[in-house]
Chimera marker file (.cmm) of the C-alpha trace (Angstrom):
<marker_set name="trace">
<marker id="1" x="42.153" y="-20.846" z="-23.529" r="1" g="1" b="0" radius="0.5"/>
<marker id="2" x="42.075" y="-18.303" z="-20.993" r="1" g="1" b="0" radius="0.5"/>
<marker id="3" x="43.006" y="-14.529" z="-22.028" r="1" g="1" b="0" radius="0.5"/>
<marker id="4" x="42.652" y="-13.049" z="-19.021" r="1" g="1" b="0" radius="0.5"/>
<marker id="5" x="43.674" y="-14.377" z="-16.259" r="1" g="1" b="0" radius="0.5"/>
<marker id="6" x="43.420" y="-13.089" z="-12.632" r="1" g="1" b="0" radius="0.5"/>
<marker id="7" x="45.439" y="-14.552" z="-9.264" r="1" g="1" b="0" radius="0.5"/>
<marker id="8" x="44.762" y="-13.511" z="-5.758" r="1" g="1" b="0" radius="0.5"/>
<marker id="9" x="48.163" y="-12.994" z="-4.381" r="1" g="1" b="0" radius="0.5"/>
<marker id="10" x="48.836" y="-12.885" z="-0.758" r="1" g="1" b="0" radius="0.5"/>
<marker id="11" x="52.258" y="-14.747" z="-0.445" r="1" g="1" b="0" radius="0.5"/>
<marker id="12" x="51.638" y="-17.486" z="1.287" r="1" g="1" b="0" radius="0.5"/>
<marker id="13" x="53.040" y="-21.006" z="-0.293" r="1" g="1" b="0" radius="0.5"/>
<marker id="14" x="49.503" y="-21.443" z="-1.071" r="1" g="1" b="0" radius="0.5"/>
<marker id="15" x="49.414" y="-18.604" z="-3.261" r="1" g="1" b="0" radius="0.5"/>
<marker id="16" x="52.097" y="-19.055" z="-4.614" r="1" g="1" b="0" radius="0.5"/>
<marker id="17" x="51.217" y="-22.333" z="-5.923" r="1" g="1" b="0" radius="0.5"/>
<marker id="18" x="48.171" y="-20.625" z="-7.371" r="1" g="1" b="0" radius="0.5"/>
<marker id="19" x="50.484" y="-17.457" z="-8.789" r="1" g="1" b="0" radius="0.5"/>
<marker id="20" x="52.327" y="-20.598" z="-10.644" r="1" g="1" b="0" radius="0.5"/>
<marker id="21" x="49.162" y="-22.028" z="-12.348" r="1" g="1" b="0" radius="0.5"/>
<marker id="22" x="47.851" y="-18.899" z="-13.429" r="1" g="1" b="0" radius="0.5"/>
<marker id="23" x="51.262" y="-18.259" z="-14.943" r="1" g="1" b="0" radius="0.5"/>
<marker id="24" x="51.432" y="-21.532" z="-16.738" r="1" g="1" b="0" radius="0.5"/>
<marker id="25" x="47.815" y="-20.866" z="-18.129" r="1" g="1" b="0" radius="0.5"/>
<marker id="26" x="49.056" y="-17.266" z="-19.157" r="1" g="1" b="0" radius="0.5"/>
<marker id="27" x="52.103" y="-18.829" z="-21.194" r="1" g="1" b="0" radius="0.5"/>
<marker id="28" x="49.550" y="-21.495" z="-23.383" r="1" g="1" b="0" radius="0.5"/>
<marker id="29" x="48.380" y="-18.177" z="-24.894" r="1" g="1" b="0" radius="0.5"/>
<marker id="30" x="51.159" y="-15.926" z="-26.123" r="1" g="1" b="0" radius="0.5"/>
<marker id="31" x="48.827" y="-12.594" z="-25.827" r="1" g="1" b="0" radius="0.5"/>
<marker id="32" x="46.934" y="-13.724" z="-22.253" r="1" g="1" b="0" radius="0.5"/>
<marker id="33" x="47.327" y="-11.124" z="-19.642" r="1" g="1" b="0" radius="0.5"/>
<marker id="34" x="48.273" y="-12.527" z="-16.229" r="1" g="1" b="0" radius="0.5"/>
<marker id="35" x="46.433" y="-9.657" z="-13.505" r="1" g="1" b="0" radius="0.5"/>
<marker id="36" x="47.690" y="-10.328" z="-10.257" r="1" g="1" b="0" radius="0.5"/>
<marker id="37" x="45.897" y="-9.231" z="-7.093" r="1" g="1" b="0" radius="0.5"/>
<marker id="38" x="47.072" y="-8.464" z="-3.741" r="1" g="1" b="0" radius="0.5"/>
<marker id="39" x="44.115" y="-7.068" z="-1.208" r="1" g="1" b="0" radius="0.5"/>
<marker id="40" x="45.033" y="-5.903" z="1.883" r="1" g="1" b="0" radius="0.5"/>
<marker id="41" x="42.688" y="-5.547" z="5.117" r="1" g="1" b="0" radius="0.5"/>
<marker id="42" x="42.563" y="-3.313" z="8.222" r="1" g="1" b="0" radius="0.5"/>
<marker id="43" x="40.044" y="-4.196" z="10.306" r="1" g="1" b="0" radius="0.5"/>
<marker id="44" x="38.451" y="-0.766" z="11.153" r="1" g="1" b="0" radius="0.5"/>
<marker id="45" x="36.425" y="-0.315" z="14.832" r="1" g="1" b="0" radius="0.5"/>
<marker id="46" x="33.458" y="2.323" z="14.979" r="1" g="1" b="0" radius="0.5"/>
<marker id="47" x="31.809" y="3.211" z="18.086" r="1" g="1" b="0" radius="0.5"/>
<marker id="48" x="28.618" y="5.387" z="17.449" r="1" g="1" b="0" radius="0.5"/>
<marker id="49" x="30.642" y="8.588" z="16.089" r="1" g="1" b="0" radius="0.5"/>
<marker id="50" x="34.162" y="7.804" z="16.717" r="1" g="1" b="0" radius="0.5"/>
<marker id="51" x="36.371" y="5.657" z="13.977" r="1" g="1" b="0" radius="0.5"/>
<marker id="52" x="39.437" y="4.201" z="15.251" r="1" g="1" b="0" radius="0.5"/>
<marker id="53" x="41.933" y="3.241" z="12.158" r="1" g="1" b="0" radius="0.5"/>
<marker id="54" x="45.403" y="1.445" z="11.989" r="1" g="1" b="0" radius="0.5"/>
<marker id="55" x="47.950" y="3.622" z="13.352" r="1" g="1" b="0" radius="0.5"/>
<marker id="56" x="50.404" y="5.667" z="10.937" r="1" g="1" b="0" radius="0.5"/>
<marker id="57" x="53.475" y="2.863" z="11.451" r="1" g="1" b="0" radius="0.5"/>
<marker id="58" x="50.842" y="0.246" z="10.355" r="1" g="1" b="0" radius="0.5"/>
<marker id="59" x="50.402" y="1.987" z="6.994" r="1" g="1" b="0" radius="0.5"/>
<marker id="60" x="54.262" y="2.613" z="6.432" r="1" g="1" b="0" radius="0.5"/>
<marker id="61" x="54.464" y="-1.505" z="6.919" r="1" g="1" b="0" radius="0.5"/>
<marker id="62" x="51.923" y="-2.373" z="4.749" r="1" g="1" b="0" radius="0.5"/>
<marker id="63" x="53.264" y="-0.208" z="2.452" r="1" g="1" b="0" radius="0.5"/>
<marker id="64" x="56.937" y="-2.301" z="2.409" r="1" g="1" b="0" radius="0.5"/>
<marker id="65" x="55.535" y="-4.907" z="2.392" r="1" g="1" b="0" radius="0.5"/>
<marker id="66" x="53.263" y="-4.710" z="-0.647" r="1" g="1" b="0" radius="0.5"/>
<marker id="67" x="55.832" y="-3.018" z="-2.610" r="1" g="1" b="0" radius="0.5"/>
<marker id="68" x="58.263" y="-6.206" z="-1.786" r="1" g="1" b="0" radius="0.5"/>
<marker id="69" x="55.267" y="-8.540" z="-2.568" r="1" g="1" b="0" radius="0.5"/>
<marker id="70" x="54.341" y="-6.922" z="-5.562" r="1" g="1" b="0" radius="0.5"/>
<marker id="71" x="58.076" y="-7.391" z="-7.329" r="1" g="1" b="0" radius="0.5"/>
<marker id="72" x="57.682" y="-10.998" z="-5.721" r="1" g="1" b="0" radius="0.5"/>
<marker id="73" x="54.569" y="-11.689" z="-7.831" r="1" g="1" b="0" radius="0.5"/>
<marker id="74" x="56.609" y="-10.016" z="-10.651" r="1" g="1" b="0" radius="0.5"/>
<marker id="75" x="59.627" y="-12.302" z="-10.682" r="1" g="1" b="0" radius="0.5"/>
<marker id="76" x="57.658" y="-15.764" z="-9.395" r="1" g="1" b="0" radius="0.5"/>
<marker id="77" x="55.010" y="-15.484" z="-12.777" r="1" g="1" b="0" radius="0.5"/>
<marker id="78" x="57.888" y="-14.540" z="-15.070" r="1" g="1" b="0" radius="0.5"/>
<marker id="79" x="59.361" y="-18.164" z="-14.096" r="1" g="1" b="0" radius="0.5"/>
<marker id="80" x="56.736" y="-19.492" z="-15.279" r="1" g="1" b="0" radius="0.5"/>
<marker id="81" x="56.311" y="-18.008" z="-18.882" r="1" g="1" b="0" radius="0.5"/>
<marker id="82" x="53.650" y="-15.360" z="-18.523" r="1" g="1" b="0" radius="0.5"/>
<marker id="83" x="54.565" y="-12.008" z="-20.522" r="1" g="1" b="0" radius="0.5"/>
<marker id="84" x="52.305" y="-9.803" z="-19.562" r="1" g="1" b="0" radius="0.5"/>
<marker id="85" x="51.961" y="-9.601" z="-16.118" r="1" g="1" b="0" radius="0.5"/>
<marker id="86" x="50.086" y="-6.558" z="-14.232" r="1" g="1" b="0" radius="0.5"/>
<marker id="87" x="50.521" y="-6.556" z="-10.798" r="1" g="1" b="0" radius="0.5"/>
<marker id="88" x="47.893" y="-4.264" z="-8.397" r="1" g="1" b="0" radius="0.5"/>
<marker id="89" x="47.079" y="-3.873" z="-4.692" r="1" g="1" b="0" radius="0.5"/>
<marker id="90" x="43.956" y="-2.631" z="-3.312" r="1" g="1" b="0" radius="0.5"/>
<marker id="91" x="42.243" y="-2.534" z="-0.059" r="1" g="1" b="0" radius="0.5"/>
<marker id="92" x="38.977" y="-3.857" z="1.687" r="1" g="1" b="0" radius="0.5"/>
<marker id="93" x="37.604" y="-6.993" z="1.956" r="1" g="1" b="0" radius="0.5"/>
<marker id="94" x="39.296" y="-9.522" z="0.455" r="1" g="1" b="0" radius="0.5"/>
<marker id="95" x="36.810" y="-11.963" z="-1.109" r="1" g="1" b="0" radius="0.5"/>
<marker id="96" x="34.480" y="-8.509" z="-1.847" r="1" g="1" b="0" radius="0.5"/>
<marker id="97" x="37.648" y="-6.855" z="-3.619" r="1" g="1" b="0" radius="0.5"/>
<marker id="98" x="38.208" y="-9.858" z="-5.995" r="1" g="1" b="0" radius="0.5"/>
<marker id="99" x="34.961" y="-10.513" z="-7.036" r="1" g="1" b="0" radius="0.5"/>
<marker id="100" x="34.192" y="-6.765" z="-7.918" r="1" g="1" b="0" radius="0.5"/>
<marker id="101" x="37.826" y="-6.566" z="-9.366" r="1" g="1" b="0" radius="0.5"/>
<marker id="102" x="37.260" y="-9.496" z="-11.792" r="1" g="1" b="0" radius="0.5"/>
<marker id="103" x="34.222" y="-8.223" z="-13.156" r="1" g="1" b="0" radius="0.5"/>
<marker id="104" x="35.915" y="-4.444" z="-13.599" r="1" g="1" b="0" radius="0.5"/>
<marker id="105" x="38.812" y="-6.134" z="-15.317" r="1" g="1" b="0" radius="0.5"/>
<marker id="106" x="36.518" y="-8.618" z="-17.574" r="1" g="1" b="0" radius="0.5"/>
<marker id="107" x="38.680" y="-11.855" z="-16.048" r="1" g="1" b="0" radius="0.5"/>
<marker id="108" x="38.065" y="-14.888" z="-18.139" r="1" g="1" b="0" radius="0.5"/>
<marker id="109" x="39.004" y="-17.198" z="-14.757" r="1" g="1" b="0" radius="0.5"/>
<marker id="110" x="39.904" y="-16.030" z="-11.334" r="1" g="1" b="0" radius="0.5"/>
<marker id="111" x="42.861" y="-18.809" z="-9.645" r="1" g="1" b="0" radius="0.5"/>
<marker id="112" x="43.009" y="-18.695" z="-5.992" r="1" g="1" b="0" radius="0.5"/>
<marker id="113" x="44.807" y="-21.046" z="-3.074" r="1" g="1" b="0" radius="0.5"/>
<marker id="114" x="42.151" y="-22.617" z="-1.179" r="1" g="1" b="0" radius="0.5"/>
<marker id="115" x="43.747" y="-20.829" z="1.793" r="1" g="1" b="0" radius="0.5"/>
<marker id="116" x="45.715" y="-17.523" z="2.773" r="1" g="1" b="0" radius="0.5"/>
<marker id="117" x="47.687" y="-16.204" z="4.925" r="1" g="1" b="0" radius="0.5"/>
<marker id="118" x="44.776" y="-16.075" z="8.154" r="1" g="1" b="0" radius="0.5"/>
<marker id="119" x="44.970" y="-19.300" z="9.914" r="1" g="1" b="0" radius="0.5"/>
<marker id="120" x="40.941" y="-18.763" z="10.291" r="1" g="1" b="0" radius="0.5"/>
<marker id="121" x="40.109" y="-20.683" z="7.349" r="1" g="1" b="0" radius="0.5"/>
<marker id="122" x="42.115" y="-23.818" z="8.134" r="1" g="1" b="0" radius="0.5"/>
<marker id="123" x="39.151" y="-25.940" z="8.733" r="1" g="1" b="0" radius="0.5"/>
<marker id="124" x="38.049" y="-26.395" z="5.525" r="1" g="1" b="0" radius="0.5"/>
<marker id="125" x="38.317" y="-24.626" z="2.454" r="1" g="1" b="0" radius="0.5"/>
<marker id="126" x="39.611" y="-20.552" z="3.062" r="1" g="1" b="0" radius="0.5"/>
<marker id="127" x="36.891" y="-18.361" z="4.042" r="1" g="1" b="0" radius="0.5"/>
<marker id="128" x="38.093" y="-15.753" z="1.048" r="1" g="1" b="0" radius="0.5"/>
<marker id="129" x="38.431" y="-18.861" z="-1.383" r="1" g="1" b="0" radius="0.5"/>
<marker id="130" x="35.149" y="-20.310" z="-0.817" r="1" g="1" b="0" radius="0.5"/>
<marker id="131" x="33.200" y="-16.856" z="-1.017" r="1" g="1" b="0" radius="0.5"/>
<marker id="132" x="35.095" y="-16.379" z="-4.456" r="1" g="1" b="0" radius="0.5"/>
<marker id="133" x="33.978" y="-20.041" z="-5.458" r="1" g="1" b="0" radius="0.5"/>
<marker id="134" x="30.350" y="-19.242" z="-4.188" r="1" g="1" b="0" radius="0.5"/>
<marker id="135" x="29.976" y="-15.789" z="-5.735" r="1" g="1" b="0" radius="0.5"/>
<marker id="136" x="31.910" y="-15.562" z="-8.955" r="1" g="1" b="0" radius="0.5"/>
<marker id="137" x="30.846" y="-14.867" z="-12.171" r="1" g="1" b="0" radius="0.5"/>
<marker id="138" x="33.459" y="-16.818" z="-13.936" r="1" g="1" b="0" radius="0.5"/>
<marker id="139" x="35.090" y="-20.200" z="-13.201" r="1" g="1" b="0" radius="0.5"/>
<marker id="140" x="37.216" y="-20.236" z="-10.542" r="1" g="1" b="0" radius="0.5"/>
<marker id="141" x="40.787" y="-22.436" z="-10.194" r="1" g="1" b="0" radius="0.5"/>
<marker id="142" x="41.334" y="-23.711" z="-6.728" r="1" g="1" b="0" radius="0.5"/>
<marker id="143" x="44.739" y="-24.470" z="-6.187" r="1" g="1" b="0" radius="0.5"/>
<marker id="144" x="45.779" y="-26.682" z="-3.385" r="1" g="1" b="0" radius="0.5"/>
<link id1="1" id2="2" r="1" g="1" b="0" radius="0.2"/>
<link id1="2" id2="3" r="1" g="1" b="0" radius="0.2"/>
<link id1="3" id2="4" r="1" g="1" b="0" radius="0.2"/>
<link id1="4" id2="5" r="1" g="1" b="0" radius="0.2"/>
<link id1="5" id2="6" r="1" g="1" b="0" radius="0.2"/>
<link id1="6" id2="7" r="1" g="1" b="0" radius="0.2"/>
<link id1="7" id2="8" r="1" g="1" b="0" radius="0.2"/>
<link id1="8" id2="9" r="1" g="1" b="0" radius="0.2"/>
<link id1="9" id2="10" r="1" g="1" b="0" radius="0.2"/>
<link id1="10" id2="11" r="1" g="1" b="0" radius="0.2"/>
<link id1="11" id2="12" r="1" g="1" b="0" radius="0.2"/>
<link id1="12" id2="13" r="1" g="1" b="0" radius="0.2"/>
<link id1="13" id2="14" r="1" g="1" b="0" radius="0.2"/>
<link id1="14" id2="15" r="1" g="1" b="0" radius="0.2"/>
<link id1="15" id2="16" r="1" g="1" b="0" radius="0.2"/>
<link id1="16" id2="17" r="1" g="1" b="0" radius="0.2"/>
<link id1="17" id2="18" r="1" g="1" b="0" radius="0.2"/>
<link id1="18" id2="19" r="1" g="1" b="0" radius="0.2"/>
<link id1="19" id2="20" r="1" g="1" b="0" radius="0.2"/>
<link id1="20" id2="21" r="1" g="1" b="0" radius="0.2"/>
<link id1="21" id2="22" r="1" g="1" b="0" radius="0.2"/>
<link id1="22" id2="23" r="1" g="1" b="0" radius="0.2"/>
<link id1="23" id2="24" r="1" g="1" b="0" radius="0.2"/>
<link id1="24" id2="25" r="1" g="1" b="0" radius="0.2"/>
<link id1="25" id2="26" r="1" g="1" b="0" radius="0.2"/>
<link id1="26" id2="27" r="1" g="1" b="0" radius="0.2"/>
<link id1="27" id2="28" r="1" g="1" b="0" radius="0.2"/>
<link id1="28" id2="29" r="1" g="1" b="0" radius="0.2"/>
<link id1="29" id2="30" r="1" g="1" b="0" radius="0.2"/>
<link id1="30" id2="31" r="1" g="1" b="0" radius="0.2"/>
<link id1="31" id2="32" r="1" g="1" b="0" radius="0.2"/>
<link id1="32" id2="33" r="1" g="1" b="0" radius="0.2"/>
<link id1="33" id2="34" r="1" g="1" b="0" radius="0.2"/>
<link id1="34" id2="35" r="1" g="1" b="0" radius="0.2"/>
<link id1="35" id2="36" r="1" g="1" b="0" radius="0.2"/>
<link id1="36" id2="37" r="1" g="1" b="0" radius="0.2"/>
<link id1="37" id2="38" r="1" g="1" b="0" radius="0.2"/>
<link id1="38" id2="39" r="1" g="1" b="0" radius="0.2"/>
<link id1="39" id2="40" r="1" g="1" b="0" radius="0.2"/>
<link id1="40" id2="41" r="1" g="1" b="0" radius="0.2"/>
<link id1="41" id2="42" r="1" g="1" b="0" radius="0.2"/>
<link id1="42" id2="43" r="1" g="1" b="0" radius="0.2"/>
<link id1="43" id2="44" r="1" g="1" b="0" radius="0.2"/>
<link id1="44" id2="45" r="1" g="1" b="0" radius="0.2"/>
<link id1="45" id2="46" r="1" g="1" b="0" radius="0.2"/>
<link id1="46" id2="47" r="1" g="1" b="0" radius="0.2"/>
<link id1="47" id2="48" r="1" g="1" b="0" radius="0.2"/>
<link id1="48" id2="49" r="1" g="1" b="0" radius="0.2"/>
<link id1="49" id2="50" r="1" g="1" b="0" radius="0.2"/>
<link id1="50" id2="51" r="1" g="1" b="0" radius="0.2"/>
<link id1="51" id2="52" r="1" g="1" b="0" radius="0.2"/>
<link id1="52" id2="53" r="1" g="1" b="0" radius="0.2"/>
<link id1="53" id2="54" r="1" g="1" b="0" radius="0.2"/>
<link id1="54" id2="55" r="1" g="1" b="0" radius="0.2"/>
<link id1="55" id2="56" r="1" g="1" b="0" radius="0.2"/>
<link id1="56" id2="57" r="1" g="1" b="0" radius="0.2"/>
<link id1="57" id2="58" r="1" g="1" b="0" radius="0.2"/>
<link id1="58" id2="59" r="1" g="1" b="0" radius="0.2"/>
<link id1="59" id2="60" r="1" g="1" b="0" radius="0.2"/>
<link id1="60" id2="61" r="1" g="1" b="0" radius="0.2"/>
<link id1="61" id2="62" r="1" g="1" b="0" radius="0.2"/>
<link id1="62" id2="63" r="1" g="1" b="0" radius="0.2"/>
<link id1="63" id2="64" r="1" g="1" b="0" radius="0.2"/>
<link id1="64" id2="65" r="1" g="1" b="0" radius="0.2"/>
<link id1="65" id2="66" r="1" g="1" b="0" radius="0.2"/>
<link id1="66" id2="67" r="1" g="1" b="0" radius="0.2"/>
<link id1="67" id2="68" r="1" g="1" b="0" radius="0.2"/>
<link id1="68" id2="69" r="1" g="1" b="0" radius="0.2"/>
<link id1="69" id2="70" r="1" g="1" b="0" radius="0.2"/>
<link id1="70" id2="71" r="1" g="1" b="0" radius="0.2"/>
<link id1="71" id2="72" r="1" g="1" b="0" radius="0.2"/>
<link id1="72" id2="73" r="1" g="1" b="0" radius="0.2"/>
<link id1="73" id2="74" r="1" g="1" b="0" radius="0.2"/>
<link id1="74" id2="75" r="1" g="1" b="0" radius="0.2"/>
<link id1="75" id2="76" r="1" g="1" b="0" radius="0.2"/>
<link id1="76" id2="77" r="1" g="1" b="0" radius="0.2"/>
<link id1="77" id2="78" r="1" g="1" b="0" radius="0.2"/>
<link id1="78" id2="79" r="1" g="1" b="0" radius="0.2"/>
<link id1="79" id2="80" r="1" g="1" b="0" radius="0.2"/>
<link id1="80" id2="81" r="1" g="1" b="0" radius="0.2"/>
<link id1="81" id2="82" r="1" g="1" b="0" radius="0.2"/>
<link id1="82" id2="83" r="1" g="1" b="0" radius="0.2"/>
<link id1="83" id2="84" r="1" g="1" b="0" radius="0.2"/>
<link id1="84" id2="85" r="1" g="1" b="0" radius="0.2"/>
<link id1="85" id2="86" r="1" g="1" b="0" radius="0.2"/>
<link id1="86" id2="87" r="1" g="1" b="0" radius="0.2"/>
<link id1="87" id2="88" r="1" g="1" b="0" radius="0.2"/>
<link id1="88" id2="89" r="1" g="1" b="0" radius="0.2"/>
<link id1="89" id2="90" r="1" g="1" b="0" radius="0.2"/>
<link id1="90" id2="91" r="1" g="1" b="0" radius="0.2"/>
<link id1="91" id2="92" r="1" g="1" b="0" radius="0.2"/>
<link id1="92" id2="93" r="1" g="1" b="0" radius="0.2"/>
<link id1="93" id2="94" r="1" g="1" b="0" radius="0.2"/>
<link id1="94" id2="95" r="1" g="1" b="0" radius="0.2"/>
<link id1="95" id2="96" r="1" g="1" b="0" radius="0.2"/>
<link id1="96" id2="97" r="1" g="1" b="0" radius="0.2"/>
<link id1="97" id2="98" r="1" g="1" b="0" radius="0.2"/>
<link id1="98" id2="99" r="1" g="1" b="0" radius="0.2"/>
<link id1="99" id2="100" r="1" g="1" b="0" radius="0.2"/>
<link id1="100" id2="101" r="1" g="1" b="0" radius="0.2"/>
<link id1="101" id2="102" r="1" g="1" b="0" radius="0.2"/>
<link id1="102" id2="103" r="1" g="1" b="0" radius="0.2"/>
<link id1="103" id2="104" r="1" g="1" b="0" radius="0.2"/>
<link id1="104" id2="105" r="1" g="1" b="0" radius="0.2"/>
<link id1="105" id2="106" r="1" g="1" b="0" radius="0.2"/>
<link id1="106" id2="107" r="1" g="1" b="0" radius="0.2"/>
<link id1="107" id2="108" r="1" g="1" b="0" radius="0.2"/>
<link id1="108" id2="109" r="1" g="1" b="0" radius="0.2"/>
<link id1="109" id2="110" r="1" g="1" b="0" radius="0.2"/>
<link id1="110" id2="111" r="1" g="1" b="0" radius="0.2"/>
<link id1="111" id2="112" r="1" g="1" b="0" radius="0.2"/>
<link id1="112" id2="113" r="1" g="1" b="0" radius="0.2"/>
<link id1="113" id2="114" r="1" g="1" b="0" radius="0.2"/>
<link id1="114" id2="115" r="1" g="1" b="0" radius="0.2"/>
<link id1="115" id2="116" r="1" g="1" b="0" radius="0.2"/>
<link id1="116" id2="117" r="1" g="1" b="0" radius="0.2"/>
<link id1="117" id2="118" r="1" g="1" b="0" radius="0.2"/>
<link id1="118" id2="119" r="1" g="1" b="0" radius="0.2"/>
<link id1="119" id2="120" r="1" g="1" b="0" radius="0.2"/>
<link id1="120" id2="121" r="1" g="1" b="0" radius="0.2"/>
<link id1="121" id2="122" r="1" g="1" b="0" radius="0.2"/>
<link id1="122" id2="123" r="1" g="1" b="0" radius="0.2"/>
<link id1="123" id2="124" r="1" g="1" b="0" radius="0.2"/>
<link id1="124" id2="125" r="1" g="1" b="0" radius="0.2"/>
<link id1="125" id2="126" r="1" g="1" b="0" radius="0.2"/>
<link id1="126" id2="127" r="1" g="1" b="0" radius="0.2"/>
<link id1="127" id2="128" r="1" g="1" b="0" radius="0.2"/>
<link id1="128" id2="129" r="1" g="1" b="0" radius="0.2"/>
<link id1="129" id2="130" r="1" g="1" b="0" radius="0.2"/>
<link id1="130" id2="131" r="1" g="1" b="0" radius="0.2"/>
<link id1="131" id2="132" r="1" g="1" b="0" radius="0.2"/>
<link id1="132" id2="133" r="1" g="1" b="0" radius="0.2"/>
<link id1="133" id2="134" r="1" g="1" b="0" radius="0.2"/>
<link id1="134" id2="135" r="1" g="1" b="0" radius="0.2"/>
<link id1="135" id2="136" r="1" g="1" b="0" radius="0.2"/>
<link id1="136" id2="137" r="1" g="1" b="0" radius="0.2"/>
<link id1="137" id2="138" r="1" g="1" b="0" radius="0.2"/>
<link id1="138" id2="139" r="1" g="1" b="0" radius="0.2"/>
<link id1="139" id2="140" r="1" g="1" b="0" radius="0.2"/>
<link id1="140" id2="141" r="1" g="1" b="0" radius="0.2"/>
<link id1="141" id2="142" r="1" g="1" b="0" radius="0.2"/>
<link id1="142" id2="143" r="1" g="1" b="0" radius="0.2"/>
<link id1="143" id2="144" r="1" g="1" b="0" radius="0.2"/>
</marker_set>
């Protein structure tokens, strides 16, 4: 099976479905590590020299909120048998942060709901999701 084992986590039910089968992979192999990963984005504008960022209050919410996510993650893949669970948070671009985060980790298989949070992606399958599918070095588990 699978040893390690990484979920993109954003808390939707979606992901949480995913969070769930990554878990229940994790558990078939007593020493699998279960990495879970929340990425965060904040859309950035430049114009020519100036940068304009979120403001301060932004930041403090995001910070809440991934800190109550996080322990979320914690609790939700314990449920489901995994042991050793790692839970990390990073920022950029989504579907850019997974990919490069699988390959720094060495992820056996990357699971991932076929849509987020972002209503964007409801057309078909998640913008993020089907980048990961397209550009991934490893199998990837679409979870419905």
């Amino acid at each position: 099976m699978y040893a390690n084992i990484l979920v993109a986590y954003d808390g939707s039910e979606i992901s949480e479905r995913a969070l769930e089968a990554g878990a229940r992979l994790a558990a078939l192999t007593p020493e699998a590590k279960l990495q879970v990963l929340h990425v965060f984005y904040w859309p950035t504008l430049v114009i020519g020299d100036a940068f304009i960022a979120a403001p301060p209050a932004r930041a403090t919410e995001e910070y809440e909120y991934t800190q109550a996510l996080e322990e979320k993650a914690r609790e939700h893949a314990a449920k489901f048998g995994a042991s050793n669970i790692e839970v990390t948070t990073l920022q950029g671009s989504p579907a850019k942060v997974i990919l490069e985060y699988a390959v720094t980790t060495a992820a056996d298989v990357i699971v991932i709901g076929s849509r987020g949070l972002s209503g964007i992606g409801e057309f078909v399958l998640g913008s993020v999701s089907h980048n990961v599918v397209q550009h991934a070095r490893v199998p990837v588990l679409v979870v419905k």
